[in-house]
N, C-alpha and C positions, 0 to 999 in steps of 0.2 A: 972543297974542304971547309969542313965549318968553323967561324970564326970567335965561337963561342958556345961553353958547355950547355947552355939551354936552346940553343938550335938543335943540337942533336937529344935532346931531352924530348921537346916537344915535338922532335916527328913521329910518329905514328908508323904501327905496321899492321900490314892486312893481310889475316891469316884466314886460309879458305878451309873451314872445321868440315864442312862435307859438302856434297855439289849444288845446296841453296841456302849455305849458311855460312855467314863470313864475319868475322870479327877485326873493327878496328881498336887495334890496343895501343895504347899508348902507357909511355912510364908514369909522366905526369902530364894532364890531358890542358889544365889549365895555363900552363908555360906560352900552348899558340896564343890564346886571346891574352896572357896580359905581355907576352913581347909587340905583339902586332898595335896591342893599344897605346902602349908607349911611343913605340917608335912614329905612331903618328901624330901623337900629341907634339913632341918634337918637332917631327915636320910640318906641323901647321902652326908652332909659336906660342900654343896654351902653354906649357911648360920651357924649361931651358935645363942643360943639366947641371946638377946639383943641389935640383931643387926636391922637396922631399914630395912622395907619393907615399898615400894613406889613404887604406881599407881597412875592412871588418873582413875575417875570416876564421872558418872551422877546422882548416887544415891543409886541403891542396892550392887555395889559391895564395894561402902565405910564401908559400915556398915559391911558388910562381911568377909572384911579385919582384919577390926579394932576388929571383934569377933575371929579369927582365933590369931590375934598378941596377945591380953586378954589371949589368951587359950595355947599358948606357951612361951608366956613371952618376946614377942617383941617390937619394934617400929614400929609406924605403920604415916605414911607420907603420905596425900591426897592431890592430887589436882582436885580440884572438880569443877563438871558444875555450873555456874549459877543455873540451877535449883535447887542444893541440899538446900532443905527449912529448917524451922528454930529448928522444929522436928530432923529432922537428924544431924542438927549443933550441936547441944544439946546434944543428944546421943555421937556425937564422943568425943565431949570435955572433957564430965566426964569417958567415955574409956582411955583417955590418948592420943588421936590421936592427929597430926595436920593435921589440914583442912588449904589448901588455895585455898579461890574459887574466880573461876572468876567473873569480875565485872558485870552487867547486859549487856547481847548481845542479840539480837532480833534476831540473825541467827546462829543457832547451830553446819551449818560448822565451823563458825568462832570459835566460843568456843572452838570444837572438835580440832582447829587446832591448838588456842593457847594454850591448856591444855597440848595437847604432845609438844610443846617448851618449855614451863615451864620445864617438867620432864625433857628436856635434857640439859634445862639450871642449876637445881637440882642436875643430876649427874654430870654434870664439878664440881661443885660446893663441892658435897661430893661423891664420885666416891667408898666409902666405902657402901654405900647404894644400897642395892636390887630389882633390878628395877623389877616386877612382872608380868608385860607385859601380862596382861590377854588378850587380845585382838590379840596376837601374836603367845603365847608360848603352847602347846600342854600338857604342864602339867596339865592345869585346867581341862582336860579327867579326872582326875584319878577320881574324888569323885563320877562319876556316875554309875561305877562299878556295888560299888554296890545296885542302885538305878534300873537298868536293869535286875539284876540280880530279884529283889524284884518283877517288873514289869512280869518277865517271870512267877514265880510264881503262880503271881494271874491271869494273865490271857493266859498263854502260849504265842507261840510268832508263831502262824499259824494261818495267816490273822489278821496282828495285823496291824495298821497306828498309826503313832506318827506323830501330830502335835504340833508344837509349831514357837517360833519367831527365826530366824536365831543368829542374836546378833550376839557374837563375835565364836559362830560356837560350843561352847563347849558343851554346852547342850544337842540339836538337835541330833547335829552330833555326838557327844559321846554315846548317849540315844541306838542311831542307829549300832553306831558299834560294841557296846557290843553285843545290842541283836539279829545283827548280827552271830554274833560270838557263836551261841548257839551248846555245846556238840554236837549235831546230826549233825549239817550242814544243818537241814532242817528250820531253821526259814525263814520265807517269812513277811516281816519284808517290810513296805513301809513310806518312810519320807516326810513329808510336810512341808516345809518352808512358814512363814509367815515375810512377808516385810514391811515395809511402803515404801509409794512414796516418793524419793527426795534419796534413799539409793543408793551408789555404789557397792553394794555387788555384785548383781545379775544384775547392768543396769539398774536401772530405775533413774540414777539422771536427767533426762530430764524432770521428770514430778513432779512437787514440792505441796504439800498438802496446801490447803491456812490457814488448822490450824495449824499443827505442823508436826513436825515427830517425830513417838512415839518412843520415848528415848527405849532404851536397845535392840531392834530387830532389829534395821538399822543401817547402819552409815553412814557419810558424809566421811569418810576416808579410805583407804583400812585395810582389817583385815589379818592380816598373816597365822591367826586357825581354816578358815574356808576353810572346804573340798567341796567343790563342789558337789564333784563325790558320795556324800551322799543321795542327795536332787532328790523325783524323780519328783515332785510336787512341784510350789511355787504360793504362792496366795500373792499380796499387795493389802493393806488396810487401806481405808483412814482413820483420825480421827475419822470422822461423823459413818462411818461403825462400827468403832471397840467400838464409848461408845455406838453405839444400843445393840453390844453382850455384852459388860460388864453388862446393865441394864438390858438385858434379861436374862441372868446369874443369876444376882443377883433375878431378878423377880420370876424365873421359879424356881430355885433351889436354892437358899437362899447363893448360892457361894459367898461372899464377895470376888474381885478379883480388880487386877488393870488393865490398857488398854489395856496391849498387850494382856490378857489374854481373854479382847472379842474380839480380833481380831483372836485370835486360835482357838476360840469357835465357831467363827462366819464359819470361814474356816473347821473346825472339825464338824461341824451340816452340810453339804456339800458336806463330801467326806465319810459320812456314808450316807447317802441317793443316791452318785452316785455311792456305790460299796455295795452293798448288800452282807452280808453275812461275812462282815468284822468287827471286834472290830476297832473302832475309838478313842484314848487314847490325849489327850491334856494338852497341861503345863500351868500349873498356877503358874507363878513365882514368884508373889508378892501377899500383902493381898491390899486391895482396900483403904486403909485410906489416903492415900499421893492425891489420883484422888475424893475426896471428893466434894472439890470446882470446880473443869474442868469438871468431867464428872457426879459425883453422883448427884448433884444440878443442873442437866440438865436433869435430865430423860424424863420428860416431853417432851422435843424435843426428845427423842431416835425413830427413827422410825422402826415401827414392823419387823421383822425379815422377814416376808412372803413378805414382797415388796422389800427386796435384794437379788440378785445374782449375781453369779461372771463376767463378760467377758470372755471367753473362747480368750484367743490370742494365736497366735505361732509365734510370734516376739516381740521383745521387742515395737517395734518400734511403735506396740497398743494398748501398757499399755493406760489407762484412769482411771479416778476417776467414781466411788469413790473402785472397787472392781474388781479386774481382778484376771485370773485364768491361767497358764500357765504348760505343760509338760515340767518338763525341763531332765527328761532320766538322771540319775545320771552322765550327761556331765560335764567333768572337763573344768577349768575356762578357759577363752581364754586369749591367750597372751595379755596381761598389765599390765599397773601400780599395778594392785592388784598381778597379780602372780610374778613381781617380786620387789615390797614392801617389803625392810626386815630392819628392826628401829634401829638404832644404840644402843647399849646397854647404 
């Protein structure tokens, strides 16, 4: 029995959609790494409870947080995108959290850039406060343990593909290196990163989506967490593309999901038709209710799955909208700003 409502939040279920394609869906995806990271900070003395924990977030890591601090008896300090609506405001308030979100910005670099000033004008400020640095710190690995472990399991991990959004790297790349990491030595284990256009992760800020960039799988800033040398596959994916897969998701197989998740889908229906003979496994990291009004109340424009395909490029430099597909050979990152990015605490 679980001893608190973000255990049974952050488990995950794995739905087998047809016999080489399987979805792990989760409610809220971010509950495993920030329970997992707390709990160890505890255990190892960096923190004590009561003491307050403070991030930057767009939306699912607030609430994640703010279930993790509930579940050990913390404070818990957001500062939050624009986007976080009225739904999530609500929720954290009666948690106990504070929220201070930013004022409305029509450009989510900008947000992204003031969100991390606030934080370090917060720690001048109170320098007793835990700064969480999801987006940085290699701690948020630890909750997917054992989520990989679960995943070997049900479906072994010889000719397995995971796809999902890159985000702040922990996911993906954790997903990977666990199941990596399999007793034998023999898993064969292949990672596919999903982008949106306008991200600096992997070089595409050249080409900007003229709807958005899908919040949690890209950024406009460098990430400190994410390992390159993971990634052997990356696909980016515009808006238009990724709510066709959301609605086809939802269509085909009743997945209630939110955007990045047809974006995975979309990329994961793609690289089980061009490797036969491989199990195809994709993240669903949120449920669909927050993309209700942007995507779900658009379906009707979703265009059918059979009229997109990826671009095949091998340079950045022909990314295109609305869906490109690129080798990228577990290459680690090239000298710059991202590789030597390190945030002041």
């Amino acid at each position: 029995m679980d001893q608190h409502i973000a255990e049974s939040v952050g488990r995950p279920d794995l739905i087998r959609l047809d016999d080489r394609l399987v979805c792990l869906r989760f409610e809220t995806m971010k509950v495993v790494s920030a329970l997992a990271a707390v709990r160890h900070l505890l255990d190892t003395g960096a923190v004590r409870r009561g003491d307050t924990l403070l991030d930057s977030s767009s939306g699912i890591y607030a609430y994640a947080l703010a279930l993790a601090c509930h579940r050990y008896g913390m404070c818990c300090h957001i500062v939050g995108s624009t986007t976080v609506d009225h739904t999530l405001r609500t929720q954290l308030a009666v948690l106990g959290a504070t929220l201070e979100q930013m004022e409305p910005c029509s450009d989510l670099k900008l947000d992204q850039k003031r969100r991390v000033e606030r934080i370090h004008e917060i720690l001048a400020e109170h320098p007793e406060y835990h700064w969480m640095r999801q987006y940085h710190d290699d701690i948020h690995y630890l909750g997917y343990r054992a989520i990989a472990e679960r995943i070997r399991e049900a479906t072994g991990a010889a000719g397995l593909t995971v796809v999902g959004g890159v985000g702040s790297g922990a996911s993906t790349g954790a997903l990977a290196r666990y199941l990596r990491a399999a007793p034998s030595g023999s898993a064969d284990v292949r990672l596919v990163g999903v982008q949106p256009y306008g991200s600096v992760t992997f070089g595409a800020e050249h080409v900007s989506d003229p709807e958005i960039i899908i919040a949690g799988i890209g950024s406009s800033i460098p990430f400190g967490n994410v390992s390159h040398e993971l990634y052997d596959t990356l696909h980016w994916i515009s808006f238009d593309a990724a709510l066709a897969g959301s609605v086809d998701l939802l269509r085909r197989h009743a997945v209630f999901a939110g955007l990045s998740t047809g974006a995975g889908y979309l990329a994961a229906r793609h690289e089980r038709e061009r490797t036969p003979g491989r199990t195809v496994l994709f993240i669903a990291a949120d449920t669909g209710h927050r993309y209700v009004d942007t995507v779900y109340a658009r379906h009707r424009e979703a265009a059918p799955l059979a009229t997109l395909a990826p671009r095949d490029v091998t340079d950045r430099s022909e990314l295109a909208l609305p869906w490109s597909r690129m080798d990228w050979n577990r290459a680690r990152a090239e000298a710059s700003a991202a590789d030597s990015y390190v945030p002041a605490r």
